[in-house]
DOSESE-356462 format. One line per 2 residues: their letters; for each residue x, y, z of C-alpha. Coordinates in steps of 0.02 Angstrom, whole numbers. Layout:
% DOSESE-356462
A = X Y Z ~ ... $
% end
This chain:
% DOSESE-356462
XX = 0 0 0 ~ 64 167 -53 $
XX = 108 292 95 ~ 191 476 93 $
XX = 362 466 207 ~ 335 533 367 $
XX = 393 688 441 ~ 517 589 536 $
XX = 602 514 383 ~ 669 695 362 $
XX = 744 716 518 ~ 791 548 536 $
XX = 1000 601 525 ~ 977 732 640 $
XX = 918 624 789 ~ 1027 519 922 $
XX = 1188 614 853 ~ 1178 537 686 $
XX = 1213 634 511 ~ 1142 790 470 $
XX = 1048 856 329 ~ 1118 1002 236 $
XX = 1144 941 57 ~ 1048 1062 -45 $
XX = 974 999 -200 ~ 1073 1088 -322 $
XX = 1233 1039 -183 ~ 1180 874 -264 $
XX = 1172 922 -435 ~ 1364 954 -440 $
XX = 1402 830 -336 ~ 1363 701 -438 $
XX = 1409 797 -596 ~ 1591 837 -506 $
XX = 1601 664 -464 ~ 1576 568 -624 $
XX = 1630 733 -726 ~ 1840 704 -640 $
XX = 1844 511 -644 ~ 1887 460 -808 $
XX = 1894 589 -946 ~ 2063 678 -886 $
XX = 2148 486 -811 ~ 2106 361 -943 $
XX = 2047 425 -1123 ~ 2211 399 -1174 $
XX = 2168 204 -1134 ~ 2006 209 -1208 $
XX = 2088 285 -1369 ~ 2208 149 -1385 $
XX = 2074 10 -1360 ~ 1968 87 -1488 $
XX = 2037 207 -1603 ~ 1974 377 -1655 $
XX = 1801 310 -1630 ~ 1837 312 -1446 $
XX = 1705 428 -1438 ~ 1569 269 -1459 $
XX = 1624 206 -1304 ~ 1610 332 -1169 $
XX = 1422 374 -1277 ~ 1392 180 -1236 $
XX = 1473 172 -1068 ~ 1360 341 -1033 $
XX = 1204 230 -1075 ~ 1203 93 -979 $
XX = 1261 195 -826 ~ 1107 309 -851 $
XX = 989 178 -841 ~ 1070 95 -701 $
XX = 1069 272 -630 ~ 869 253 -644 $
XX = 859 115 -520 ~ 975 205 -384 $
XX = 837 339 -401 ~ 683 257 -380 $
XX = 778 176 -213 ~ 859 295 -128 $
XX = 691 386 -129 ~ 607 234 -72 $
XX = 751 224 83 ~ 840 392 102 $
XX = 983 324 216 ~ 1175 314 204 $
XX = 1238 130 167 ~ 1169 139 -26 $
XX = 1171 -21 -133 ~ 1188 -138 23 $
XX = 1051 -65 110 ~ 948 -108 -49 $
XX = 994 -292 -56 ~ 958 -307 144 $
XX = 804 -251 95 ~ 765 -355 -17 $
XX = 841 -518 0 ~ 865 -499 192 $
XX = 1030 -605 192 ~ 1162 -533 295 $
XX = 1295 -616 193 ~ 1255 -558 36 $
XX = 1224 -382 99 ~ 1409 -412 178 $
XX = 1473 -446 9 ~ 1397 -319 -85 $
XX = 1469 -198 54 ~ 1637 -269 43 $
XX = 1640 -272 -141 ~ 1578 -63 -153 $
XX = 1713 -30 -7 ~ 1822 -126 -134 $
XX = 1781 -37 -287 ~ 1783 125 -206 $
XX = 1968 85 -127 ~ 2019 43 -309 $
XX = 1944 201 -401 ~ 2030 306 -249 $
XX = 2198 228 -295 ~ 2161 240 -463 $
XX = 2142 433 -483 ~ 2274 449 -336 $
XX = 2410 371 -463 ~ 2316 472 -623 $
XX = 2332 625 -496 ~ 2528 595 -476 $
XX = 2546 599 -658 ~ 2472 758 -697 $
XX = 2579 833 -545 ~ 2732 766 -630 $
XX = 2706 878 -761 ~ 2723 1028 -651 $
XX = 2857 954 -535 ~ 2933 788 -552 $
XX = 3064 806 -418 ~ 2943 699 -286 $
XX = 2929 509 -319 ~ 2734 477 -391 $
XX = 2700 342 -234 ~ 2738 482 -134 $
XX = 2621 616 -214 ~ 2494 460 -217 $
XX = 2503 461 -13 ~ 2517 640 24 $
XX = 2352 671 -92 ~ 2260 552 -12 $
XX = 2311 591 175 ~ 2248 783 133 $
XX = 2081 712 68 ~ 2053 612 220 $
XX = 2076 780 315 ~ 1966 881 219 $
XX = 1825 736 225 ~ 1838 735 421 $
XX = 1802 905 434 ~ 1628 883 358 $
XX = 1520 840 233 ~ 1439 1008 224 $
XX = 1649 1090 188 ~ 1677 931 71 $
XX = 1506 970 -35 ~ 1537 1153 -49 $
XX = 1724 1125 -110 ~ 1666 994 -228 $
XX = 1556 1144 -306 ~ 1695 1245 -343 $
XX = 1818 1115 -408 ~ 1662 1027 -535 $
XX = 1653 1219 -596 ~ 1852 1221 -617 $
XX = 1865 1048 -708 ~ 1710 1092 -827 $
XX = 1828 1253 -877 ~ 1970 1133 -915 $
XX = 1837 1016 -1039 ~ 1759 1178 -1119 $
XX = 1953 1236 -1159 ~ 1960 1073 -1239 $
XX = 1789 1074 -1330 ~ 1858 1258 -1382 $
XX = 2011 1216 -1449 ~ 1913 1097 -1571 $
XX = 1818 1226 -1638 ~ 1942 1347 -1656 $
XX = 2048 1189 -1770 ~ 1877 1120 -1876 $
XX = 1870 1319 -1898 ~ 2039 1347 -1989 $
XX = 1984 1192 -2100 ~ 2104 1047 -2012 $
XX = 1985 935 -1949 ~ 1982 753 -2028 $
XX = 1803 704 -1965 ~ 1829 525 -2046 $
XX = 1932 488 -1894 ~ 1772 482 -1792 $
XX = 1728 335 -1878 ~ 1894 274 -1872 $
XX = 1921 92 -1754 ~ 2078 51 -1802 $
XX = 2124 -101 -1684 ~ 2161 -250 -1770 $
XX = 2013 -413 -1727 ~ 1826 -383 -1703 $
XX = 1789 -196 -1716 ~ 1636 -234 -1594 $
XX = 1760 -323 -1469 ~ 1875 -168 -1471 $
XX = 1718 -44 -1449 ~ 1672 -156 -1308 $
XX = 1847 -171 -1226 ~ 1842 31 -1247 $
XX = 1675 39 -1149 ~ 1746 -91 -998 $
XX = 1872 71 -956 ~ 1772 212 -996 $
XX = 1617 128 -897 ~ 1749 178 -754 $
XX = 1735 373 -808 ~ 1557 337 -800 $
XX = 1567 278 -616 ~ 1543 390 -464 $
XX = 1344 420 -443 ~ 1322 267 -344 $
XX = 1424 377 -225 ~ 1301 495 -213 $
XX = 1160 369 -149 ~ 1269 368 -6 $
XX = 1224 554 51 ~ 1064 520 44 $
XX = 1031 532 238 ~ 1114 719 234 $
XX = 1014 760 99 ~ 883 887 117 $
XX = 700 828 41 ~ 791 673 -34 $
XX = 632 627 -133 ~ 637 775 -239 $
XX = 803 799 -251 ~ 875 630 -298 $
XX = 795 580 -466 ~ 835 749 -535 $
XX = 1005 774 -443 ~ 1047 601 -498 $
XX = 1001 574 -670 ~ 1022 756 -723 $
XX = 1196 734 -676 ~ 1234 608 -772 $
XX = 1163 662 -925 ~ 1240 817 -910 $
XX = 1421 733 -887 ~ 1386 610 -1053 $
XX = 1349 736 -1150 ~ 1513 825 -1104 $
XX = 1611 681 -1123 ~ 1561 630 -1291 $
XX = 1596 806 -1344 ~ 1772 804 -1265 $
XX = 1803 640 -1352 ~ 1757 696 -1508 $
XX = 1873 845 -1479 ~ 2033 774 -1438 $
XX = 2015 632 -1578 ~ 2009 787 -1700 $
XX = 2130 883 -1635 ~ 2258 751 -1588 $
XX = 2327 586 -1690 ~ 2251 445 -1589 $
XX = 2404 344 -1561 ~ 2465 488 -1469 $
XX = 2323 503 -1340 ~ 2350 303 -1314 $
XX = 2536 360 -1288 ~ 2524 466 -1151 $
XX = 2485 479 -990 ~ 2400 628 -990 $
XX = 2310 627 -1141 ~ 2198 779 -1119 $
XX = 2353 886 -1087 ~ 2408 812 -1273 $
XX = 2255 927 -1322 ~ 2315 1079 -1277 $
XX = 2497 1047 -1320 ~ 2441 1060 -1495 $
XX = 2469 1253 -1483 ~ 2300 1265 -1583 $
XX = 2238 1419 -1453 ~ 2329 1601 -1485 $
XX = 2402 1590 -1309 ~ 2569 1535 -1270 $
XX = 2569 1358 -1260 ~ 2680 1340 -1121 $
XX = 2541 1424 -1006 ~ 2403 1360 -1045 $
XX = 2514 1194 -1023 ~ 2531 1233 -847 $
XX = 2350 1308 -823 ~ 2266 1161 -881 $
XX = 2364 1031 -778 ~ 2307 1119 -644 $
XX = 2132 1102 -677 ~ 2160 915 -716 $
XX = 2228 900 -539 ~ 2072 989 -481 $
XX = 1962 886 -558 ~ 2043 732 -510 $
XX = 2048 785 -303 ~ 1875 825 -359 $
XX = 1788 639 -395 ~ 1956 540 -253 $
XX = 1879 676 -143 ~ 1676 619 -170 $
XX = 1742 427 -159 ~ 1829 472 5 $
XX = 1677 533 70 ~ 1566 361 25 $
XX = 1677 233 97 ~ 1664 293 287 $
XX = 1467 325 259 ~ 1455 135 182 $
XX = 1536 62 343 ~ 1417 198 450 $
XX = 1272 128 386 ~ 1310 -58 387 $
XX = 1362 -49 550 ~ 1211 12 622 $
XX = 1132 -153 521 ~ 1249 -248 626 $
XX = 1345 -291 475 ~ 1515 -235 502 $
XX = 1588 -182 682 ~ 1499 -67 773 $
XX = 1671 51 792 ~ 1631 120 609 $
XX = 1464 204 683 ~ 1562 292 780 $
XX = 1525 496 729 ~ 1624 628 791 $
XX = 1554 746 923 ~ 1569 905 838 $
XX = 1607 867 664 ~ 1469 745 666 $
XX = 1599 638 519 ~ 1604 445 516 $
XX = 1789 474 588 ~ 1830 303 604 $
XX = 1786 235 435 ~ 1886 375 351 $
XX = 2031 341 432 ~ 2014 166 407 $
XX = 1978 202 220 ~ 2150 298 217 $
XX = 2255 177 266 ~ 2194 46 134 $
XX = 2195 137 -16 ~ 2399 196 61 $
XX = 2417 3 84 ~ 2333 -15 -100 $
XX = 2439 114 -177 ~ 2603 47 -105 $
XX = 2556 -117 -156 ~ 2518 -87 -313 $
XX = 2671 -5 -345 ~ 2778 -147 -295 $
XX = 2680 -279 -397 ~ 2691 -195 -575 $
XX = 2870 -144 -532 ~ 2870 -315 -517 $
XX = 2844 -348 -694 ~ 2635 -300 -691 $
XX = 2564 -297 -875 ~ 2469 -124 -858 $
XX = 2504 37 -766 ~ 2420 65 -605 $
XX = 2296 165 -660 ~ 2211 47 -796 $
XX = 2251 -98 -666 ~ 2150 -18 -522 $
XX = 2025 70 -649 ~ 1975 -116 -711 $
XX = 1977 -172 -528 ~ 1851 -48 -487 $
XX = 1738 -106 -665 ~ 1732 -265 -602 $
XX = 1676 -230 -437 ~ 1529 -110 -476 $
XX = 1459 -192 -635 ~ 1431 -373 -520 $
XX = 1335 -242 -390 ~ 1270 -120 -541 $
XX = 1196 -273 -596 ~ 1128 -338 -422 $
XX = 1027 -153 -389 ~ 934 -156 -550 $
XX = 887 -335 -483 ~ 861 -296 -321 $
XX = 768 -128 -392 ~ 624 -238 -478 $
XX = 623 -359 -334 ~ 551 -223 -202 $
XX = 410 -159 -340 ~ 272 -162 -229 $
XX = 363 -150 -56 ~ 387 1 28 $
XX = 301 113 -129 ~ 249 306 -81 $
XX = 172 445 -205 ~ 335 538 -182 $
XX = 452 380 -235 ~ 539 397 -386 $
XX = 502 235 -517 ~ 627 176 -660 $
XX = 562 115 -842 ~ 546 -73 -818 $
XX = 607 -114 -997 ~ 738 11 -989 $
XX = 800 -93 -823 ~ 788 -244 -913 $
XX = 912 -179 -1039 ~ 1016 -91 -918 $
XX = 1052 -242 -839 ~ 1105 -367 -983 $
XX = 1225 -208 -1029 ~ 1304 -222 -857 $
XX = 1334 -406 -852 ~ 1376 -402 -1078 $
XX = 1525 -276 -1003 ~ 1566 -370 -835 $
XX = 1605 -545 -933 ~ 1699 -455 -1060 $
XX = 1831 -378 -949 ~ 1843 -528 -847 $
XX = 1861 -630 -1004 ~ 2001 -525 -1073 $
XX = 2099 -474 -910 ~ 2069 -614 -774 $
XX = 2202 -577 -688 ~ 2093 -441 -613 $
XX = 1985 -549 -506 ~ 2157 -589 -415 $
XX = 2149 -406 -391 ~ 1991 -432 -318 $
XX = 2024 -577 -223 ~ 2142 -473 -119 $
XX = 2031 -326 -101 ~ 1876 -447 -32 $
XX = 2024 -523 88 ~ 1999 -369 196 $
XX = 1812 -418 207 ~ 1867 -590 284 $
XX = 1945 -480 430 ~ 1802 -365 446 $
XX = 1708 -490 442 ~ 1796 -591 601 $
XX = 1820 -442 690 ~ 1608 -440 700 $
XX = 1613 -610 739 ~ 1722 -589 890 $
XX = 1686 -397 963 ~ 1500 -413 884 $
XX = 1449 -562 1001 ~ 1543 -480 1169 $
XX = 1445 -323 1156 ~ 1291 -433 1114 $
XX = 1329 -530 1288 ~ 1376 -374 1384 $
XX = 1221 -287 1320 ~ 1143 -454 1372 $
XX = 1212 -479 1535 ~ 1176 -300 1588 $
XX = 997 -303 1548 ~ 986 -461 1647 $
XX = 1059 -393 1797 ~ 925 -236 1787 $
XX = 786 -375 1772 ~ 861 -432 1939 $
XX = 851 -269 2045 ~ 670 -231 1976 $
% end
């Protein structure tokens, strides 16, 4: 039976010292657009390039797609429960299995380590470029031990800076965008490289292996289901927020695609590194080139700290949340007293993406096929397609069950198709790169010790909690 939310859904964060509401709707807007906006367009189109060709540009238009729809179902349930802990809360709800809502929370925690450590190493690269003197693990650690910092001094500071920097890193596409212009302008442009895939094998295979990495671009809203409990009216403000966001950041990055594969010979964005930067090296602008060299890598950098910043701030919220579902230890539901932050889970969230990075670094020195930042970017693919997959299931499982007039609801056929895109791209990357679910293997390891650590300091507190009621019985 349909019922409107009650007044004390809205100030559900604000009582017993829990989270508080103060994302505004538009707060939400650019936080979603900021965080899928930084992820992948200034770290890995130079990967996407090489896997595709100058029709790269397919990809990220494909990859924007299938997120969108999967987008769709996050809507219509984070209206339907407006509380931090996101996709796991949604399969609690619906399957009720404490297991599988402990590996869906392990595997997000894991994805959202991987994508930190991802754009951490993509970060160090751009800061090369402005000074290389420091070693890149050490730029890697630094960046993320300032993030932590800034997301323990609040959500409400870490919302309002991730305004500014998504309005910084959109300057750094529209230079991009504008540079095209100004080159199709003076006549240079060679649009037959849009159509151009030239991999060698199955052009559908290559389009496909160019959608596995720029799905990761693509990644970042289920971050913002996360808020949702510190979100102001979350029923209005979601589905709009959310989707709007998302829309707004494909359409950008097919443009910026499209841009740098005119401006730029495509084996020279899968060259480098820092492929947008390749853009503006092209001297196309009537600026000196050396400038607007350094301007623009520091807008990349921006927009980087940007989305590691918004995944920072869902991985202490996920363990909040779960541990108040007596899921994972009930340390992580610890808040602080006057920053009202999930200090615990941050800090624990620092230390494994430092542990990740450092890692990382000493496998593929090691002799590791790809650079960090594909190998962590695919980690991170992996990871949310299984649990993009799981929500749109989970999605059309609670139809029915907990429905309200101001719930959001998806397009059932558009779900359907939503989710054989997810699982199309989620056997393809394990089929051509397995060696990424040994990635993943190690990732869920840290799971196994969450896990025990419930099973030990979950049932003492149960029996203290136990023993003192008892003893209260007793006197009365």
């Amino acid at each position: 039976m349909a019922h409107s939310p009650s007044t004390s859904d809205d100030a559900l964060a604000d009582e017993g010292g829990g989270l508080k509401r103060s994302i505004t709707q538009r707060q939400l807007f650019f936080y979603t657009l900021g965080d899928v906006l930084g992820s992948g367009i200034y770290v890995l189109i130079g990967l996407v390039a090489a896997a595709v060709g100058g029709a790269f540009w397919l990809a990220f238009g494909a990859g924007v797609a299938v997120a969108a729809i999967t987008g769709s179902a996050y809507a219509e349930l984070v209206t339907k429960y407006p509380q931090a802990a996101g996709s796991s809360l949604y399969v609690q709800k619906a399957f009720g299995n404490k297991a599988l809502t402990f590996l869906i929370t392990v595997s997000f925690l894991a994805a959202s380590f991987a994508a930190t450590g991802s754009l951490a190493a993509g970060f160090s690269s751009y800061f090369g470029e402005l000074w290389g003197a420091p070693p890149a693990l050490l730029v890697s650690l630094v960046f993320v031990a300032v993030l932590v910092l800034v997301n323990y001094i609040g959500i409400t500071e870490s919302v309002v800076m991730n305004m500014v920097m998504t309005f910084v890193e959109l300057s750094g596409l529209v230079i991009v965008i504008i540079i095209a212009i100004v080159f199709i302008a003076q006549g240079d442009a060679d649009f037959a490289t849009l159509t151009d895939i030239s991999v060698s094998g199955n052009p559908g295979l290559a389009v496909l292996a160019g959608v596995a990495l720029s799905f990761f671009a693509m990644t970042g809203f289920e971050n913002t289901a996360n808020v949702a409990e510190e979100t102001i009216d979350p029923y209005k403000a979601f589905p709009r927020s959310l989707v709007g966001g998302m829309v707004v950041a494909g359409v950008v990055y097919v443009l910026v695609s499209m841009a740098a594969a005119l401006t730029v010979p495509t084996d020279q964005l899968a060259e480098s590194d820092v492929a947008l930067l390749e853009v503006v090296r092209q001297g196309i602008l009537p600026f000196s080139t050396d400038l607007m060299v350094n301007i623009f890598t520091v807008i990349a950098l921006v927009a980087i700290t940007n989305t590691a910043l918004v995944t920072l701030v869902t991985q202490p919220r996920i363990l909040y949340g779960m541990a108040r579902e007596d899921v994972v230890p009930a340390v992580f539901a610890k808040v602080h007293p006057t920053r009202r932050s999930p200090w615990v889970g941050l800090l624990f969230g620092g230390l494994v993406v430092g542990a990740l990075l450092v890692a990382g670094t000493l496998v593929l020195e090691a002799g590791g096929k790809l650079d960090l930042v594909e190998r962590l970017a695919l980690v991170t693919v992996v990871f949310l397609l299984a649990i993009y997959a799981l929500v749109i299931v989970t999605c059309l499982k609670l139809r029915g069950q907990d429905d309200h007039d101001r719930a959001f609801r998806a397009n059932t056929p558009l779900l359907i198709l939503g989710l054989i895109g997810n699982l199309a791209i989620l056997y393809y990357v394990i089929y051509d790169d397995p060696k990424s679910l040994l990635w993943c293997a190690a990732l869920l390891a840290i799971g196994g010790v969450l896990y025990l650590a419930e099973k030990v300091f979950g049932r003492k507190e149960s029996t203290a909690s136990t023993a003192t009621t008892t003893d209260r019985s007793g006197d009365i």
